[in-house]
N, C-alpha and C positions, 0 to 999 in steps of 0.2 A: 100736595106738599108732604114729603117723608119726615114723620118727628123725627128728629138725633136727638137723644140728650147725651150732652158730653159732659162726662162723669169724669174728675176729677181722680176716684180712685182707679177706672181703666187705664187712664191716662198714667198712674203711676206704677201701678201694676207691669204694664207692658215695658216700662221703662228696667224694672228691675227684671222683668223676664226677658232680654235682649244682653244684657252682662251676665244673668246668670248660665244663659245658652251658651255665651261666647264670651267667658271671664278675661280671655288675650286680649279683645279689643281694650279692655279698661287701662292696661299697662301701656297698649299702642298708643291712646288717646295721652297720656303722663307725656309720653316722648313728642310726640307729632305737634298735641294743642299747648302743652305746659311748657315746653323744653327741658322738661326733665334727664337727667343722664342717669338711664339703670344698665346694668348689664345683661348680656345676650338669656332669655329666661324660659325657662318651660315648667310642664308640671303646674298649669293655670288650677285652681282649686276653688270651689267657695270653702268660708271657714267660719260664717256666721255661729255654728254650733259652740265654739270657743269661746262667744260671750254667752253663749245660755245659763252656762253652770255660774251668772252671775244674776242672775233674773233676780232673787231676791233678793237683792242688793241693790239691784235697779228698778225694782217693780216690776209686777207681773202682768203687765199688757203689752203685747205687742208693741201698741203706740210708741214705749218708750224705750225701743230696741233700735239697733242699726237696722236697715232695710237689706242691708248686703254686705259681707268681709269676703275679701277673697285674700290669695296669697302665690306665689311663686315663686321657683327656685331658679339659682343659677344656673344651666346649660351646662355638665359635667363638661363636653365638647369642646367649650367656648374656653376652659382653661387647660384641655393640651395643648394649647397653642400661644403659653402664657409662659411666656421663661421668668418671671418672676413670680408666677404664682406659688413659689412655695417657700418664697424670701419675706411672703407678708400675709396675712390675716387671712383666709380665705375671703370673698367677698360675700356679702348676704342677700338672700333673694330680697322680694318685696313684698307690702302688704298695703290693701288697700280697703277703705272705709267706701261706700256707697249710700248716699243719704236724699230721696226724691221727694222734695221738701214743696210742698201746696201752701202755706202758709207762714207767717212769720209765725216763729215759737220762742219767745224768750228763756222759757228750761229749754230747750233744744241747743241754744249757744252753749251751756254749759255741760251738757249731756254729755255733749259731741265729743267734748275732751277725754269725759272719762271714756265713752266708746275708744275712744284713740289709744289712751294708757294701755286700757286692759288687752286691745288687742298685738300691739305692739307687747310687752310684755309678755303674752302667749307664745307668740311666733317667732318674738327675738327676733326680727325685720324694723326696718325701716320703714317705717307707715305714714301715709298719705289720707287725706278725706277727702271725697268727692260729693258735693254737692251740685245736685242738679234739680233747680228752681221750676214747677209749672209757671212763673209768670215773673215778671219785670219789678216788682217791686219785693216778691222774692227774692230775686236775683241782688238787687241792690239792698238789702237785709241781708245777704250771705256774705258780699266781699267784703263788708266791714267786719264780719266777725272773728280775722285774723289783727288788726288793727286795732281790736276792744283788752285785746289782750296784751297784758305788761311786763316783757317787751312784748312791741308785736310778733306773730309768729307768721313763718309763712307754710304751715304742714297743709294748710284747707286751701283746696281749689275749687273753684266755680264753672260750670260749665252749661251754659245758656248758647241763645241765641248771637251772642256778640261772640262769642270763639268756637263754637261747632263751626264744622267744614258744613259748607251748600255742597249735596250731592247730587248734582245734574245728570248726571252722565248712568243712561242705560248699561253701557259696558260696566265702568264701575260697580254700579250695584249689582251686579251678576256676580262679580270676583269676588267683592265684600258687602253682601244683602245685608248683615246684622251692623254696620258698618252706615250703609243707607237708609236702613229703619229708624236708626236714633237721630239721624242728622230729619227726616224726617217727622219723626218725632215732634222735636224739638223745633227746627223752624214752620213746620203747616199748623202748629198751638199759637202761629202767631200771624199765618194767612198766608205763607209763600205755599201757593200751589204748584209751581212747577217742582219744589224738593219734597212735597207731596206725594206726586201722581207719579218720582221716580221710587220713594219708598214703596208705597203700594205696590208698585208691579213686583220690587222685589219681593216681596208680603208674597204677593200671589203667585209663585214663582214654588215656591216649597209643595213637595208632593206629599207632607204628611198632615200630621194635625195643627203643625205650627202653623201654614197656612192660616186659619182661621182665626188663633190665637192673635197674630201679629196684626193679622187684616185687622178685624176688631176692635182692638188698642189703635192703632190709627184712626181707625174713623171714630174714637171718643174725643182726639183731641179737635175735630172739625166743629165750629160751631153751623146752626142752621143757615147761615147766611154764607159760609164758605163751601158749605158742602153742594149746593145747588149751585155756587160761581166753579166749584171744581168739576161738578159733573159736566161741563160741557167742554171740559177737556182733555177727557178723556173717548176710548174708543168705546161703540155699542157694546163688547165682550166684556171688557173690565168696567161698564155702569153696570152689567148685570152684577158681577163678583164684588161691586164695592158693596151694592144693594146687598146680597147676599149673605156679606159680613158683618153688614147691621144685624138681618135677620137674627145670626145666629150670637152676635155678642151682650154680654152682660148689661152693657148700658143700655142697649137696647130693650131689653126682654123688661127692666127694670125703667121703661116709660109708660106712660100713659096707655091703656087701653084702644084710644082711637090712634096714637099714634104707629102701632104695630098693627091695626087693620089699612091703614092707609099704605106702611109700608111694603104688604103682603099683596094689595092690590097693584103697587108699584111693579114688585117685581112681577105681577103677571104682565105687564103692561109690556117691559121691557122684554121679559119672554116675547112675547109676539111682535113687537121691534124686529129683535134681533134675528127674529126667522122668519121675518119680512110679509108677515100676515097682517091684512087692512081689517079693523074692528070697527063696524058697523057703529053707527049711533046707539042702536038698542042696545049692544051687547058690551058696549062702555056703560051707557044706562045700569045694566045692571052688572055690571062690575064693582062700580060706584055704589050702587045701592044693599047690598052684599053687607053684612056686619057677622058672617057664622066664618069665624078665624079656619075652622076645622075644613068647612066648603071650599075657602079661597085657596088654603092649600093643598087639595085634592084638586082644582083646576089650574095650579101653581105645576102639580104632578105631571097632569095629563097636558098642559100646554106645551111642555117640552119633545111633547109626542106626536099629538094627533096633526091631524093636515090640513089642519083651519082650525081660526079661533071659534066658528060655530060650533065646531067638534067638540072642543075641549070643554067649552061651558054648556054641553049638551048634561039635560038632566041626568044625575045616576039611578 
């Protein structure tokens, strides 16, 4: 059995690294899940530096900062084609707050606001909050907090599981991977493995570093009991690459001792799986009985090579 531990901060992490890659999806999501009406917009930007220069004034932790500002402009293009654009106001781009909220925070309702003023303010935009809750009782602590306010206000939005899109569709996520990462995201934190196992593929689909990045962050938000109901629905290639991503992610590396010898034995396992090698008794014997991390992955190495599992666990 492979420890996971699913680390809350991967889990947010990856969320804020999925907007910060692809800051347009944030604006699409306003239109698509909000019904929001912005105009045609480019020039996607993060702008989080614009509250820094207020850090003393908010305190200097992290903790009590936005997680993400972006901002955009109007589409110079989108008003040649505007006969009255120069009868009225130019329009203004947009701006948006990004907040990936693990807990209920009572200074956080209030926070939020000023996060809002000062960026708004900055940017001279129209600005929007986004909240997106790790869990259900988050979520219902955010919607009230447009509603606490007097009048109520409607600038905060929430974005859970009740109004993200399910991204099924292998095509889809090809066209829009970062698109299918957050829908995965956000419903496999809550056990939908089929909009799971369509994020991951797009995960594993990238030919650079992100690859690993995204993989990663997804598999934090898998608990141990989903993540062994998801491995069998997937194919031998991507049990290897889901394994692999454990390997190599933070929440991972930041479990338990036996559980990163168990997982290192795994992926030998499915190494010889997947290239259809039969492992004797003995040599599962001592696979299983193997505790030198450094050992397993030196036959982690050579199982990808040699031409039996006898080979590979042949002494060096």
């Amino acid at each position: 059995m492979l420890f996971v531990l699913a680390m809350p901060s991967s889990h947010h992490q990856g969320l804020i690294w999925i907007f910060r890659d692809q800051p347009r999806l944030a604006f699409d999501l306003l239109e698509s899940v909000f019904g929001l009406e912005l105009p045609q917009l480019t020039a996607f930007a993060e702008r989080r530096g614009e509250l820094d220069r207020f850090a003393p004034c908010l305190g200097d932790t992290g903790e009590l900062r936005p997680d993400l500002a972006l901002s955009a402009e109007v589409d110079p293009r989108a008003l040649e084609h505007d006969e009255l654009a120069h009868s009225r106001a130019a329009p203004e781009g947009a701006a948006l707050l990004i907040e990936v909220q693990g807990r209920v925070d009572r200074q956080k309702r209030f926070r939020i606001w000023v996060y809002w003023a000062l960026l708004a303010e900055r940017l001279e935009r129209a600005t929007n909050v986004l909240i997106i809750p790790l869990n259900d009782t988050v979520a219902r602590w955010a919607r009230k907090l447009n509603e606490l306010e007097r009048p109520p206000r409607e600038t905060l939005l929430v974005l859970d599981r009740q109004n993200m899109p399910r991204v099924v569709s292998d095509t889809l996520a090809r066209e829009r991977p970062h698109f299918a990462m957050l829908s995965a995201m956000i419903h496999g934190a809550h056990g939908d493995s089929e909009v799971f196992v369509v994020g991951m593929r797009a995960a594993l689909a990238f030919a650079d570093e992100r690859r690993w990045r995204y993989a990663s962050s997804l598999v934090s938000v898998l608990s141990e009991t989903e993540r062994a109901r998801i491995l069998g629905e997937l194919t031998m290639r991507e049990r290897y690459e889901l394994t692999e991503a454990e390997l190599r992610s933070g929440a991972y590396h930041n479990g338990i001792a036996k559980g990163k010898l168990e997982g290192k034995r795994e992926v030998l396992r499915t190494i010889f799986e997947l290239r259809g090698f039969p492992v004797a008794e003995t040599l599962s014997d001592r696979i299983q009985a193997c505790t030198d991390t450094g050992r397993l992955e030196r036959w982690i190495a050579r199982a990808k090579t040699a031409p039996d599992a006898a080979t590979a666990l042949a002494s060096l």
